[in-house]
C-alpha positions, 0 to 999 in steps of 0.5 A: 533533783531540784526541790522548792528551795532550789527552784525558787532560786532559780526562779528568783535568779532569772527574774532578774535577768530575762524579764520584759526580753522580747523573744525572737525565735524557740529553737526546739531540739528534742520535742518529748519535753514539750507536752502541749500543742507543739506546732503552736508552741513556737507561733504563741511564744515569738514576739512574746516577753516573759513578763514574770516568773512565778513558782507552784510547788516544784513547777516554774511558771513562766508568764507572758502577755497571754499565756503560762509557760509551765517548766518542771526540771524533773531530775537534771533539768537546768536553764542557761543564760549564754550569748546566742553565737555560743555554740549549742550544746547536745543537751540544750533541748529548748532555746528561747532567743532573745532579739537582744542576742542572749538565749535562755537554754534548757539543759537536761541531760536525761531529758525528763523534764517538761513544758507546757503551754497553756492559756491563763486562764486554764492555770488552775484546771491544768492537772499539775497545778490542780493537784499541788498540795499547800506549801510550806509556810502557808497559813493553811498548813496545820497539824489538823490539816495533816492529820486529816491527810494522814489518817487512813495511810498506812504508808511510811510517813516518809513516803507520804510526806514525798507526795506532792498533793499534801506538801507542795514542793518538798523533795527527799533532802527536805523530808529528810531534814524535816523528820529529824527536826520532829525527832520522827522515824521515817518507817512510822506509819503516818497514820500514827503521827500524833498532833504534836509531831504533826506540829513540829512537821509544819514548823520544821518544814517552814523553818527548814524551807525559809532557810533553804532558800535564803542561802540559795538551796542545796547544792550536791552531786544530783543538782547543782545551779547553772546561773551562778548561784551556789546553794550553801544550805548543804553546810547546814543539813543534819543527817542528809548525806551524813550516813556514819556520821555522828548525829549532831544531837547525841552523837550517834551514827546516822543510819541510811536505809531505802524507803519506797526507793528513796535514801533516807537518812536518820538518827535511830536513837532520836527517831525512834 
């Protein structure tokens, strides 16, 4: 699944290459991914241009002279830049052509992902963009801030830190990589994380999250680009992925277990 580092890639990556491209017709081949009005959504979208492309959490923005295009690639979810004479692909669900003959095609193959189209002046009252939680780097994010998110959560703090209303945009590779930077233990209750590890989860996140996106994110098996880029940050994980692997700190097996359905990957000696 794409997490913030990826998707800012992908958003940085079609920046470059769609911007200010007047678009000429929305071909729209599976109608579920679409969540607004879908009789408007082609009428509101032609002869439009996507003027910028913005990011909230793991959700794209598109922006184009009156209205917000919100994109969220859920699990397979990736956008294609082809020629429109190419032949279409079965999992090409939404198609934007350009009047310049290039397409920027949507590709899902479990067709989970989502658009919605919204005026933009309702951005920050639509539901999931109102519920994102501060994202790694942001001034606001501070041990104290997590601390009064965790405070009554009984829950395993992995679990917690996957909820996308407390930090915005980290998926299960980053929690992963995070916890192992703060030397925590995925099954602690959040509840009895203490400030110097909240600490630590701030400026694991920044760090881990900054350097993600510089090398273009994480390229594996659940997600990989479709516009050229190949993340390298993969070359750089500690203990996701890693199971039998000796733990770059003391040399020990890294273990993989199932929190609340998600693989988590950890060092039992340096994550007590």
């Amino acid at each position: 699944m794409p997490e913030i580092a990826e998707v800012e890639t992908v958003r940085n990556t079609l920046k470059k290459r769609i911007l200010n491209k007047k678009i000429k017709d929305v071909i729209i081949n599976y109608e579920p991914i679409i969540e607004s009005d879908k009789n408007n959504f082609k009428k509101d979208l032609v002869e439009k241009s996507f003027i910028d492309i913005k990011r909230r959490g793991k959700w794209l923005i598109f922006e184009t002279e009156d209205r917000y295009l919100l994109s969220h690639l859920r699990m397979e979810g990736k956008f294609f830049i082809k020629d429109s004479t190419e032949d279409i692909n079965k999992h090409e669900h939404i198609i934007f052509r350009f009047f310049d003959n290039t397409d920027l095609r949507y590709h899902d193959t479990r067709k989970f992902g989502r658009m919605n189209l919204i005026k933009k002046e309702e951005l920050e009252k639509t539901e999931c963009i109102k519920k994102q939680g501060l994202e790694p780097g942001d001034k606001k994010l501070t041990s104290s801030y997590l601390l009064e998110k965790f405070k009554n959560k009984r829950l395993p703090i992995k679990t917690v830190l996957l909820d996308q209303t407390i930090i915005s945009g980290l998926g299960n590779i980053y929690v992963n990589e995070v916890l192992f930077y703060a030397r925590i233990n995925p099954l602690r209750e959040a509840r009895s994380i203490k400030e110097e590890e909240a600490s630590l989860i701030v400026k694991g996140s920044k760090e881990i999250i900054d350097e993600a996106i510089k090398m273009g994110g994480t390229t594996i098996k659940s997600y990989t680009s479709s516009l050229g880029v190949t993340g390298r940050f993969q070359q750089k994980l500690k203990v996701h992925k890693k199971e039998g692997e000796p733990c770059p700190r003391c040399g020990k097996p890294i273990k993989n277990i199932k929190i609340g359905g998600r693989s988590s990957y950890f060092c039992e000696t340096c994550q007590k």
